[in-house]
Residue frames as a rotation matrix with the C-alpha (Angstrom) as fourth column:
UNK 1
-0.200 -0.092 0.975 -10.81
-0.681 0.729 -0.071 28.21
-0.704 -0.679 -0.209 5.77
UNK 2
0.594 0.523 0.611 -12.24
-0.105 0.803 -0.586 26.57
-0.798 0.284 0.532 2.93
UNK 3
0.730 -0.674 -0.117 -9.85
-0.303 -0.166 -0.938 27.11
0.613 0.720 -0.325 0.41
UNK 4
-0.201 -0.943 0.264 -7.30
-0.946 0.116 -0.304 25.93
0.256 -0.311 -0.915 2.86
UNK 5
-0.001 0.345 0.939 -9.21
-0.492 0.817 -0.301 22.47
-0.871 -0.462 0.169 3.06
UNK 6
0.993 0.102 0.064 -9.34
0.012 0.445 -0.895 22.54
-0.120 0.890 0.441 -0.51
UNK 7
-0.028 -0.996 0.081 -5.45
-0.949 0.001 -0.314 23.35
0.313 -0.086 -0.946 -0.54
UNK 8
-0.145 -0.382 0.913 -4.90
-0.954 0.297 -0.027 20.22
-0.261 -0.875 -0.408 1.83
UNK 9
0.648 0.602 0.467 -7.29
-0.374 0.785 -0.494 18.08
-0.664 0.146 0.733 -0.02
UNK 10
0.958 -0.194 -0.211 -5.32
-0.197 0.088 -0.976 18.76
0.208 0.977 0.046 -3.39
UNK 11
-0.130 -0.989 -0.076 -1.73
-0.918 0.149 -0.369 18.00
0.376 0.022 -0.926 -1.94
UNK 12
-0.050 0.113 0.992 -3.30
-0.658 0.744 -0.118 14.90
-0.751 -0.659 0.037 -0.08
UNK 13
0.958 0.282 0.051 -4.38
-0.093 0.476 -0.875 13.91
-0.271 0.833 0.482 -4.04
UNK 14
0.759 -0.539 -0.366 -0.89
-0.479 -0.081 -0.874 14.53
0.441 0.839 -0.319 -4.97
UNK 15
-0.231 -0.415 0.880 1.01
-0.869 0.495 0.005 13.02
-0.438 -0.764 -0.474 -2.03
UNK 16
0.442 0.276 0.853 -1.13
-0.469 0.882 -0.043 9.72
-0.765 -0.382 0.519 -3.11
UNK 17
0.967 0.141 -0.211 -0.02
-0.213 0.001 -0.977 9.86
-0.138 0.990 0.031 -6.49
UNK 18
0.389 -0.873 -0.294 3.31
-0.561 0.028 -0.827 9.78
0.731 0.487 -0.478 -6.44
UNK 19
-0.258 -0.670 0.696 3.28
-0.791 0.560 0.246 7.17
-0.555 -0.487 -0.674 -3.39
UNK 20
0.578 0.670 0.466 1.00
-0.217 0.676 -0.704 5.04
-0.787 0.306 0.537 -5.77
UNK 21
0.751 -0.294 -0.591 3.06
-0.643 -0.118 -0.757 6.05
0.153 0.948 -0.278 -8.84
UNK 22
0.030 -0.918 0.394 6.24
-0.976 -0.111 -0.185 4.91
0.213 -0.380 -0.900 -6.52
UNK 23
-0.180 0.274 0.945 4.42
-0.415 0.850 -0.326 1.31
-0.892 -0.451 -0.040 -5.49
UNK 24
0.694 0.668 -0.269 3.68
-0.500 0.178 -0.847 0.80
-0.518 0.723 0.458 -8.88
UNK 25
0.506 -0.764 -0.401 7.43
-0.862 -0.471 -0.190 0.79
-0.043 0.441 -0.896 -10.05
UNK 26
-0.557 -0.749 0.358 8.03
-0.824 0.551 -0.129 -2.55
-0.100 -0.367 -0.925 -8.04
UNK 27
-0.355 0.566 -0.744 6.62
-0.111 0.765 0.635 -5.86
0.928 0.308 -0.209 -8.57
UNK 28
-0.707 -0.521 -0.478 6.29
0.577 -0.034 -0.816 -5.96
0.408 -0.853 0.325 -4.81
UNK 29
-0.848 0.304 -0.434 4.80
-0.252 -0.952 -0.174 -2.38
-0.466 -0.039 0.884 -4.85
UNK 30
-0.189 0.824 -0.535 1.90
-0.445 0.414 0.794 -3.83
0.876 0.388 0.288 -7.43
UNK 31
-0.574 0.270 -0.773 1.32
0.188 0.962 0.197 -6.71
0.797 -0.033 -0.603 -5.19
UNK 32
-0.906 -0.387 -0.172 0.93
0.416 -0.738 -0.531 -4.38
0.079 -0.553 0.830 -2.27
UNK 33
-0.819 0.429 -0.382 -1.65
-0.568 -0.512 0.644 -2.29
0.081 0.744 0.663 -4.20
UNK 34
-0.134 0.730 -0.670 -4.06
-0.103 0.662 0.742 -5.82
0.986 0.169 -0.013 -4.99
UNK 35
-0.444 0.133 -0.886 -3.60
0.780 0.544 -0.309 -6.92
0.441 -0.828 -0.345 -1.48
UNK 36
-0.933 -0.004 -0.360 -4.69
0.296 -0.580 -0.759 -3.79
-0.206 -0.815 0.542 -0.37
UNK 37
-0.586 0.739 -0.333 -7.68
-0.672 -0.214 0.709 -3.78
0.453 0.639 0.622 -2.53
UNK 38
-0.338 0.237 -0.911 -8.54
0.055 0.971 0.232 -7.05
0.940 0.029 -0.341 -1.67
UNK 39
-0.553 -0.172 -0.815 -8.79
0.745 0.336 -0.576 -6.24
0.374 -0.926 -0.058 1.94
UNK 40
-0.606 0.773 -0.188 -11.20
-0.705 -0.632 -0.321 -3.31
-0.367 -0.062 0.928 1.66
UNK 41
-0.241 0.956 -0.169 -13.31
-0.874 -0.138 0.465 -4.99
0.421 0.260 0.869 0.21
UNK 42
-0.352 0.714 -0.605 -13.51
0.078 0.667 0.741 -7.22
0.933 0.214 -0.291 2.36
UNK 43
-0.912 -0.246 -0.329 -13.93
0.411 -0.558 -0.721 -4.94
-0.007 -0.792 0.610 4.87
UNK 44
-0.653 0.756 -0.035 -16.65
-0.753 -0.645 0.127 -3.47
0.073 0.109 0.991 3.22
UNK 45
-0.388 0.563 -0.730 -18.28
-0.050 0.778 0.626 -6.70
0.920 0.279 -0.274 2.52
UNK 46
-0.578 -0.098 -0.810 -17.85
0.774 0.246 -0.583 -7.33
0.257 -0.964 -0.066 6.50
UNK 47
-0.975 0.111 -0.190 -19.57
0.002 -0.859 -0.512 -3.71
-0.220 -0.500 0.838 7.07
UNK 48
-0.048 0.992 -0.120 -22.76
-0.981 -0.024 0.190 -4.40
0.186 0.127 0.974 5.01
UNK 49
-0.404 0.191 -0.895 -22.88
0.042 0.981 0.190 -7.51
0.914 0.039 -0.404 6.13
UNK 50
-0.677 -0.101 -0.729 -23.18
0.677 0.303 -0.670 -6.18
0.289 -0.948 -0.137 9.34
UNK 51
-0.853 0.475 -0.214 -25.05
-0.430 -0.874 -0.227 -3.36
-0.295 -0.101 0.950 8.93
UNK 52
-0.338 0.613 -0.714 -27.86
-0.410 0.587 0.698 -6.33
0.847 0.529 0.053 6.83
UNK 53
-0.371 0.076 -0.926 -27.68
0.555 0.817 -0.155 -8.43
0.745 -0.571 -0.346 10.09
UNK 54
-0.835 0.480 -0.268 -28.83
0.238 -0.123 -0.963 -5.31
-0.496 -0.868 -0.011 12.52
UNK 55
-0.670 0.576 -0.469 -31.62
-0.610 -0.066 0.790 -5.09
0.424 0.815 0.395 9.89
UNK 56
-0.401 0.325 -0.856 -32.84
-0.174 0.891 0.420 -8.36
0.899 0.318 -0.300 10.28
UNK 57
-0.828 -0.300 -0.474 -32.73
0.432 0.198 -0.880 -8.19
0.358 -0.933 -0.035 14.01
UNK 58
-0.909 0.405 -0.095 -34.95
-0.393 -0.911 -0.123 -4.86
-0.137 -0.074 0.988 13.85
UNK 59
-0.611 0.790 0.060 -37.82
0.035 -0.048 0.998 -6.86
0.791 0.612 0.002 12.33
UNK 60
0.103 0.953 -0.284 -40.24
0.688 0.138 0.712 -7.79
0.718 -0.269 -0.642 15.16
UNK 61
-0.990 -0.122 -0.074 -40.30
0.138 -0.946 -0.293 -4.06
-0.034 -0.300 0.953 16.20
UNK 62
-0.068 0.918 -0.390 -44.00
0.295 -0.355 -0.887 -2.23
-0.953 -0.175 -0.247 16.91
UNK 63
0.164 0.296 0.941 -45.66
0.956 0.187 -0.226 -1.72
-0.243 0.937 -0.252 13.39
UNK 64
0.939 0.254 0.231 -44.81
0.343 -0.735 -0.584 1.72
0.021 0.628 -0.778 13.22
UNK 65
-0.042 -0.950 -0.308 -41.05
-0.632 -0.213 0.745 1.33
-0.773 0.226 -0.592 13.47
UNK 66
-0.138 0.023 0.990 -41.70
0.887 0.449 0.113 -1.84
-0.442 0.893 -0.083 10.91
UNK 67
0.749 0.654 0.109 -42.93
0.594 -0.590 -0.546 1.17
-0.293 0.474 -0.831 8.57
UNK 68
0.647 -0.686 -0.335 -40.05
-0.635 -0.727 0.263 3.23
-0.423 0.042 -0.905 9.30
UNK 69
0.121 -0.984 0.133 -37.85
-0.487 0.058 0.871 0.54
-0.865 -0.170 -0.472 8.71
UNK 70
0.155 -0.004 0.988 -39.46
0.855 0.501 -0.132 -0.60
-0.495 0.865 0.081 5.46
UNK 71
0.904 0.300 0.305 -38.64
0.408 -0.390 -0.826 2.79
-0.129 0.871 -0.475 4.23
UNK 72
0.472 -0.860 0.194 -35.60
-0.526 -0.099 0.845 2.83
-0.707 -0.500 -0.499 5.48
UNK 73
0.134 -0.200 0.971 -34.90
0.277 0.948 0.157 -0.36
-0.951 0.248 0.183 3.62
UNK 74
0.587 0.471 0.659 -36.25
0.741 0.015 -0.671 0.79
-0.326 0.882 -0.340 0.26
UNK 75
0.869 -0.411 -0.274 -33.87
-0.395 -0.911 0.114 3.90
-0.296 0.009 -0.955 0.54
UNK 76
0.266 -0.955 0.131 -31.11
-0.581 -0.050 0.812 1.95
-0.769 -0.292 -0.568 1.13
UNK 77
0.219 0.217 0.951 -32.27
0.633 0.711 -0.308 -0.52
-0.743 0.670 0.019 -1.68
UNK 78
0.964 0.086 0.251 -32.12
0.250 -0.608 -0.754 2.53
0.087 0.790 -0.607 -4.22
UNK 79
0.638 -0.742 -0.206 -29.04
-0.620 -0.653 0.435 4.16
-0.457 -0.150 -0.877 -2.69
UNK 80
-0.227 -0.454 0.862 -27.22
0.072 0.875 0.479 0.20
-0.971 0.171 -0.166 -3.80
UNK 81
0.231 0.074 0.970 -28.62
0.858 0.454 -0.239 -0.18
-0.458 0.888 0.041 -6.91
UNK 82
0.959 0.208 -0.192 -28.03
0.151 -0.950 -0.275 3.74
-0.239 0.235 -0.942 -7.65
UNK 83
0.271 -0.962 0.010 -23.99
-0.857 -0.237 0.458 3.39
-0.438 -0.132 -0.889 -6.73
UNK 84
-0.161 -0.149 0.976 -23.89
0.301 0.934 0.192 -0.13
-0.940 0.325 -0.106 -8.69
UNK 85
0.489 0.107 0.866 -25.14
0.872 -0.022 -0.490 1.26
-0.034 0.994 -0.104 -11.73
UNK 86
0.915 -0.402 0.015 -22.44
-0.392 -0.899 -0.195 4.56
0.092 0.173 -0.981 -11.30
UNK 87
-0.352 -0.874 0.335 -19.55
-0.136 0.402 0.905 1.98
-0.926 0.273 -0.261 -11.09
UNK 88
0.063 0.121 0.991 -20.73
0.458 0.879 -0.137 0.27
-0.887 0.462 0.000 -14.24
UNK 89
0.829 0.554 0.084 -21.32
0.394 -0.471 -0.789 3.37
-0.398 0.687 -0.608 -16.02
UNK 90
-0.076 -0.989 0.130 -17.80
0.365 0.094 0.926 3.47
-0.928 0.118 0.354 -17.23
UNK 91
0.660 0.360 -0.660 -17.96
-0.610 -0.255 -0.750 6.24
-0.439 0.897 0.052 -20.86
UNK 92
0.143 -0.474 0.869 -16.81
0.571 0.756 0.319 3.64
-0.808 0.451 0.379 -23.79
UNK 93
-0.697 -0.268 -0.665 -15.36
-0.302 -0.732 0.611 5.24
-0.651 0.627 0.429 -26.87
UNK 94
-0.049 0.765 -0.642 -17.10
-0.978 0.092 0.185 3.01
0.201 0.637 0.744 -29.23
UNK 95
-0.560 -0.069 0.826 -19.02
-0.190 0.981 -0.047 -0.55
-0.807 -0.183 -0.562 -28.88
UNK 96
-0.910 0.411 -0.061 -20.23
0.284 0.722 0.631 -2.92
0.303 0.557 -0.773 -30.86
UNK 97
-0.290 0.854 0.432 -24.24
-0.950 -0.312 -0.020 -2.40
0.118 -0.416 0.902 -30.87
UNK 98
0.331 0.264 -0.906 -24.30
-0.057 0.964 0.260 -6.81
0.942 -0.034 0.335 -30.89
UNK 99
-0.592 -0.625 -0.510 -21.73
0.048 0.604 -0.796 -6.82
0.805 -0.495 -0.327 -27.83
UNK 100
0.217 0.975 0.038 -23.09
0.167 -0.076 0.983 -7.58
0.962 -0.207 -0.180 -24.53
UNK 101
-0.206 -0.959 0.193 -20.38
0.613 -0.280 -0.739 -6.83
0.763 -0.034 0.645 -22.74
UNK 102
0.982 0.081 -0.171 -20.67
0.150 -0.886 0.439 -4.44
-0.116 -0.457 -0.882 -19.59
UNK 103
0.664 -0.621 0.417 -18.41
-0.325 -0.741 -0.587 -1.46
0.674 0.254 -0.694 -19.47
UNK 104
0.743 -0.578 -0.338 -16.58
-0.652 -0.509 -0.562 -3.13
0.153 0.638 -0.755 -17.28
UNK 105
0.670 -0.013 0.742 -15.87
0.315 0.910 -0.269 -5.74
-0.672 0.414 0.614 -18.75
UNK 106
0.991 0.051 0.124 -14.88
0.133 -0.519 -0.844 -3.54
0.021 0.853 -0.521 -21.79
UNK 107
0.737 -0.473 0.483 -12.62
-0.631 -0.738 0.240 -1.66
0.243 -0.482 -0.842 -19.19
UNK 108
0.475 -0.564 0.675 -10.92
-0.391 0.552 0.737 -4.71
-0.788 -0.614 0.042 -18.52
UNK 109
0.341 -0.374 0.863 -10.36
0.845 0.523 -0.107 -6.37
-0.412 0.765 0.495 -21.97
UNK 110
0.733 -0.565 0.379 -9.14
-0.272 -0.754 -0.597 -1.94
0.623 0.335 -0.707 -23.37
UNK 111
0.579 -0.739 0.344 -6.45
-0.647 -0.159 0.746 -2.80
-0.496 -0.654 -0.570 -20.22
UNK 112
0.792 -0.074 0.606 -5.72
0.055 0.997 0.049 -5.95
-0.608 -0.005 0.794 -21.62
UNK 113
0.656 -0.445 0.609 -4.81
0.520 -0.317 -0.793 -4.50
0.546 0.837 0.024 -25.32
UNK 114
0.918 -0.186 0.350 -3.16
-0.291 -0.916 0.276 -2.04
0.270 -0.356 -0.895 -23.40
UNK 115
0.537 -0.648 0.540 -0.86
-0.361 0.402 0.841 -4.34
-0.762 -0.647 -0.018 -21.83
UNK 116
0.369 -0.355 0.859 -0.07
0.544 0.832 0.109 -5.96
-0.753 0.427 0.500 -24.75
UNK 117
0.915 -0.105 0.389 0.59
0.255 -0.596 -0.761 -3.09
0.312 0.796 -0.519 -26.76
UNK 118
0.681 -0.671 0.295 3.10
-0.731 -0.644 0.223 -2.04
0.040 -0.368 -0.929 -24.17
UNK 119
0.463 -0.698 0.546 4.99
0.191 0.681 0.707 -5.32
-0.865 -0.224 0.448 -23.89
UNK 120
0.811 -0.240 0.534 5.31
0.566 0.086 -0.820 -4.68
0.151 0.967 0.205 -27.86
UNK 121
0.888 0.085 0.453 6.83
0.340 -0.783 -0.520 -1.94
0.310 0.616 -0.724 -27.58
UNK 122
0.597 -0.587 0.546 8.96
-0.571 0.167 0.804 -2.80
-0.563 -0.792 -0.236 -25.07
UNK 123
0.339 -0.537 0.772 10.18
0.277 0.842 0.464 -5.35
-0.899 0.057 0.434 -26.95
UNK 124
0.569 -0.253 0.782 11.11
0.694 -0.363 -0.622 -3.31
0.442 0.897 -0.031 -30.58
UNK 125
0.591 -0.774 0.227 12.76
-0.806 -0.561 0.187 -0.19
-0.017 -0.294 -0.956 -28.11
UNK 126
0.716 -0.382 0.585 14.89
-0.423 0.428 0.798 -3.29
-0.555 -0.819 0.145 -27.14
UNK 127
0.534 -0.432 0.727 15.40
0.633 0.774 -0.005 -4.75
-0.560 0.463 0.687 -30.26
UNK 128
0.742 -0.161 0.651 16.27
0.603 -0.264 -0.753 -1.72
0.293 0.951 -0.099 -32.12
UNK 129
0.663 -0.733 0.153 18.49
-0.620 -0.424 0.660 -0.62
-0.419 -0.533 -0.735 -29.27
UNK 130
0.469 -0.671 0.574 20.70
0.097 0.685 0.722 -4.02
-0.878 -0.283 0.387 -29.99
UNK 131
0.433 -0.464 0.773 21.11
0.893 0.105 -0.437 -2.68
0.122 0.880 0.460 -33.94
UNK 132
-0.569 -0.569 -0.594 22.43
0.501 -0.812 0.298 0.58
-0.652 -0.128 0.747 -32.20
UNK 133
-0.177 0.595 0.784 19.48
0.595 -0.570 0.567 2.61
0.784 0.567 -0.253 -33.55
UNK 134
0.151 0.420 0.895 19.19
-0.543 -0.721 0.430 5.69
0.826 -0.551 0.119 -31.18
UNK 135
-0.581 -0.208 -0.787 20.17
0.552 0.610 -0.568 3.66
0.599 -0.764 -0.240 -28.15
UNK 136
-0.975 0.220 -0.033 18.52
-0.143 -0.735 -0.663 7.47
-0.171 -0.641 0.748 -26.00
UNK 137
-0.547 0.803 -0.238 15.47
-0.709 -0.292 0.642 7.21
0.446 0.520 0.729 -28.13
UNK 138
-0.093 0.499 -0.862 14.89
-0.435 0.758 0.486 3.52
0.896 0.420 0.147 -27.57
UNK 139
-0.752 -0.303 -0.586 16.07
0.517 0.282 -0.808 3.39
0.410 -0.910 -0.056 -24.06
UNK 140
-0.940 0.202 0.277 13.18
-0.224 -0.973 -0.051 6.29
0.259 -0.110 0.960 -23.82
UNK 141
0.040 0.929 -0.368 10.45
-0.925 0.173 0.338 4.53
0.377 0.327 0.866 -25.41
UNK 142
0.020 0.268 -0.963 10.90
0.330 0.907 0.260 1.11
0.944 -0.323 -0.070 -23.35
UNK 143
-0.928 0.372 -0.032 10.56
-0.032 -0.165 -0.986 3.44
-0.372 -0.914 0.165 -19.68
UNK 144
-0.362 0.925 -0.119 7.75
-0.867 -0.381 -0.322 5.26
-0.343 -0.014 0.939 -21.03
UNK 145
-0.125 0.505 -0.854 6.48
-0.523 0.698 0.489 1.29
0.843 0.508 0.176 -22.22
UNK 146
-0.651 0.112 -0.751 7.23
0.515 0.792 -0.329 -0.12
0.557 -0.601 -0.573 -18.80
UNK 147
-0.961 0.264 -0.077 5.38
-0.182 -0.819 -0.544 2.73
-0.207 -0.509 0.836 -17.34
UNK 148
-0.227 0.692 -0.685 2.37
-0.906 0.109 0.410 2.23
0.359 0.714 0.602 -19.67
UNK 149
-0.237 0.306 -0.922 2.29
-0.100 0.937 0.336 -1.43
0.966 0.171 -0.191 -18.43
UNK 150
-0.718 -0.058 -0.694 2.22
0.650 0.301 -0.698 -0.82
0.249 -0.952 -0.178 -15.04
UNK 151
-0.504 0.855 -0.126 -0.74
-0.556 -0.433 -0.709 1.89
-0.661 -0.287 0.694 -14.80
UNK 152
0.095 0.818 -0.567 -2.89
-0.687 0.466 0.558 -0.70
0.721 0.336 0.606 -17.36
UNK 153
-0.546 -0.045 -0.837 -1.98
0.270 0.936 -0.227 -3.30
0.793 -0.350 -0.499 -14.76
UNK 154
-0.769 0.564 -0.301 -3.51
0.085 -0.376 -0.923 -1.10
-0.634 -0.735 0.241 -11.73
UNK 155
-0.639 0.583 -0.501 -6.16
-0.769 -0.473 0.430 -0.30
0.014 0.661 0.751 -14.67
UNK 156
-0.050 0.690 -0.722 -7.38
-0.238 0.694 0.680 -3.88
0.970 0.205 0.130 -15.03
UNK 157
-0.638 0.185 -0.747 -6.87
0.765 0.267 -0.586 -4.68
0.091 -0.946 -0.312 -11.03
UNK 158
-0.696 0.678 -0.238 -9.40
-0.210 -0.509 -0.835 -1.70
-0.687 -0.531 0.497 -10.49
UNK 159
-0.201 0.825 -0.528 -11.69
-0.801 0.171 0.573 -2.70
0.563 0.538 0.627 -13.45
UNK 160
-0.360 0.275 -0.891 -11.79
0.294 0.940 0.171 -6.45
0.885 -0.200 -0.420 -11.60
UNK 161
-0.981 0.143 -0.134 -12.58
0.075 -0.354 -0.932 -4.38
-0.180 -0.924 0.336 -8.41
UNK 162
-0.841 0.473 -0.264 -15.46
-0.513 -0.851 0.109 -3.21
-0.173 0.227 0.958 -10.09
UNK 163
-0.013 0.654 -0.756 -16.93
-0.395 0.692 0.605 -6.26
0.919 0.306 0.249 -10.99
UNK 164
-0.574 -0.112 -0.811 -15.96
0.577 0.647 -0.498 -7.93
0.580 -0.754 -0.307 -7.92
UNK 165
-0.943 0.322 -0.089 -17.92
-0.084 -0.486 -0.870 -4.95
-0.323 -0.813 0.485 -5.83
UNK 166
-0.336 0.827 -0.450 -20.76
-0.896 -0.133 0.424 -4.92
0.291 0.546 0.786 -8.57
UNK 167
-0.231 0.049 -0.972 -21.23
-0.075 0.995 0.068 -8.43
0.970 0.089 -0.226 -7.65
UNK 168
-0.868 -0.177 -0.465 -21.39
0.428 0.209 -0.879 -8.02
0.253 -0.962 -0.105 -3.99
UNK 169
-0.691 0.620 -0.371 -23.70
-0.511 -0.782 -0.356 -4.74
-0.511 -0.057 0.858 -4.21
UNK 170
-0.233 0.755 -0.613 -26.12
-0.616 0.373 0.694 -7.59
0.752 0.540 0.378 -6.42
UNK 171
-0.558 0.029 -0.829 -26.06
0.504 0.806 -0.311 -9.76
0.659 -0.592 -0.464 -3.40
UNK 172
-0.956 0.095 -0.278 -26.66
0.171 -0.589 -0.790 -6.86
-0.239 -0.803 0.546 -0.99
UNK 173
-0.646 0.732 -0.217 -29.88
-0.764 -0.613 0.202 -5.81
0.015 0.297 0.955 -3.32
UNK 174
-0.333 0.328 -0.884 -30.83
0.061 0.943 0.327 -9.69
0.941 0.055 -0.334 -3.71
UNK 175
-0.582 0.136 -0.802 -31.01
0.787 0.342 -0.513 -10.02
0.204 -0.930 -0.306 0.69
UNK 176
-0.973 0.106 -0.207 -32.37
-0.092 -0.993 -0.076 -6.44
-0.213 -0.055 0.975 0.70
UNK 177
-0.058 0.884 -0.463 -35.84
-0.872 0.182 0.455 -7.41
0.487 0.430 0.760 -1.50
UNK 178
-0.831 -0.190 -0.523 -35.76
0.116 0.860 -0.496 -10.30
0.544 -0.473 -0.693 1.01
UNK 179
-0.716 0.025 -0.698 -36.06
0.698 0.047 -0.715 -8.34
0.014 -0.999 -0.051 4.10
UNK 180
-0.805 0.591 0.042 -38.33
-0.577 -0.799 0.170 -5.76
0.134 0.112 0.985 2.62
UNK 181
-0.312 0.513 -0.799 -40.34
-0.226 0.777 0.587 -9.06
0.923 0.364 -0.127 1.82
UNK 182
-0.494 0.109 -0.863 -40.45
0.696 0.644 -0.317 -10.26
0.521 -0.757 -0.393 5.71
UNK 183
-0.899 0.107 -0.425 -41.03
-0.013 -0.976 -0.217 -6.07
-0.438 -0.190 0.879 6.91
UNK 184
-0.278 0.899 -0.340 -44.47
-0.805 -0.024 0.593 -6.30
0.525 0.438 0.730 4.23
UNK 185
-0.111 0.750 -0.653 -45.57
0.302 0.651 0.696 -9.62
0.947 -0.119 -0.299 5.78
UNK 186
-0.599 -0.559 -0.573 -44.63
0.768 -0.199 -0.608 -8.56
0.226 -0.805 0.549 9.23
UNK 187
-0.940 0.335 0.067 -47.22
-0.337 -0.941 -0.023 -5.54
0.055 -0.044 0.997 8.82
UNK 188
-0.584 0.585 -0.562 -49.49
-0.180 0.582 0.793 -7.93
0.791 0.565 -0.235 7.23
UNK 189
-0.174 0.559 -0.811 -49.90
0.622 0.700 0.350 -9.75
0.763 -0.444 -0.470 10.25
UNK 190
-0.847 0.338 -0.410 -49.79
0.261 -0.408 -0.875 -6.91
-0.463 -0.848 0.257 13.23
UNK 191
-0.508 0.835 -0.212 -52.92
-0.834 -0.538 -0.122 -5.06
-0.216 0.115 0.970 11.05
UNK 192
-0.270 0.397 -0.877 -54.28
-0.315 0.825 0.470 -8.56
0.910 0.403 -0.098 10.54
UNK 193
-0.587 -0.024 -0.809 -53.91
0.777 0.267 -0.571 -9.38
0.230 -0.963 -0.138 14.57
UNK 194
-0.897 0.397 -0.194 -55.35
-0.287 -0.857 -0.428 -5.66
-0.336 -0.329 0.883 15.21
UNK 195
-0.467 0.767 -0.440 -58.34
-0.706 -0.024 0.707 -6.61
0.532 0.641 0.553 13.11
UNK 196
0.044 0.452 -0.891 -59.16
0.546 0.736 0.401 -10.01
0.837 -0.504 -0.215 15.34
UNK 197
-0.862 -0.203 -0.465 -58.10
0.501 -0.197 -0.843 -8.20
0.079 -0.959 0.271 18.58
UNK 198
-0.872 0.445 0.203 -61.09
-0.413 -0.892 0.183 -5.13
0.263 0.075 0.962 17.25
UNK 199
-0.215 0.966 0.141 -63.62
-0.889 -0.253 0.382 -7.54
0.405 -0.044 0.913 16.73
UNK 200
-0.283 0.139 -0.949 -63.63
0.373 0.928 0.025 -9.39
0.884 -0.347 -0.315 19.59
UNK 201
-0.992 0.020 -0.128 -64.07
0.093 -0.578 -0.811 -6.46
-0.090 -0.816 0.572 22.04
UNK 202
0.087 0.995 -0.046 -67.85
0.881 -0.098 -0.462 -6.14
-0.464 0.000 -0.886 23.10
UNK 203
-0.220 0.657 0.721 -70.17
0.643 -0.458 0.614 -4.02
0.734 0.599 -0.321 21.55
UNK 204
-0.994 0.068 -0.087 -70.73
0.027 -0.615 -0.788 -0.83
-0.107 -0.786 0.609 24.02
């Protein structure tokens, strides 16, 4: 059974690939691609927004769900800043040890070159087709150049993803150390109330 899930998984990987490979081909097909990016995330955005807002709601709960839900909080506070700093971690061949650059950042400006390497090249197969050099050769090396330009273009639209989620997941951690903030006073005051409530009961 498991090996036939893993079977299923690995044609589902390859199924995406070659419709992705197939969207890629078309200007259209690229645009497609962003727009569908673009709309997860803000989907997601829309999910932890909502999932923040039944948070907030939760606060004036008995002090021992407040408890639970400040460790709740603090979990979910790590689990963010854990998956924010595994997007970012992006291996770089070599940086600068001055640049300050996040990886990806990097990841976006290595697409860049990328592109531009491939337009070159695109543009010498072309020219040295027109002196009737190898016309097969040159007709070769501008696919395999438009190719090249279109997976750095999905390259730098998913590096800008990255930043654009890394950014969001800093907001989420920002509203997070908020509510952890209201959840600690919130405690503050029920064992603060519990204390006036103790000694005000008579003396047996």
């Amino acid at each position: 059974m498991h090996q036939t899930n893993a079977a299923l998984a690995i044609d589902s990987e390859h199924e995406y690939r070659a419709i992705e490979r197939t969207l890629l081909e078309s200007t259209r097909g690229r645009w497609f691609l962003s727009e569908h990016g673009r709309r997860a995330r803000r989907l997601d955005s829309a999910l932890l927004e909502e999932a923040i807002g039944r948070l907030q709601s939760s606060i004036r709960q008995p002090p021992a769900l407040l408890g639970q839900l400040k460790s709740e909080v603090d979990g979910l506070a790590a689990f963010i800043r854990d998956t924010r700093t595994a997007l970012l971690s992006k291996p770089v061949a070599r940086m600068d040890a001055n640049s300050a650059a996040s990886p990806a950042q990097t990841g976006t400006t290595a697409a860049m070159g990328i592109l531009k390497a491939a337009e070159t090249m695109h543009e010498a197969a072309w020219s040295l087709q027109a002196r009737d050099v190898d016309p097969e050769g040159c007709e070769a090396i501008a696919r395999n150049a438009a190719l090249i330009y279109a997976l750095s273009q999905q390259q730098a639209m998913e590096s800008r993803r990255a930043l654009d989620l890394a950014e969001a997941l800093d907001t989420a951690i920002t509203r997070l150390a908020a509510l952890r903030d209201t959840i600690t006073h919130e405690l503050q005051v029920d064992v603060g109330d519990a204390v006036e409530i103790a000694a005000l009961k008579p003396i047996a």
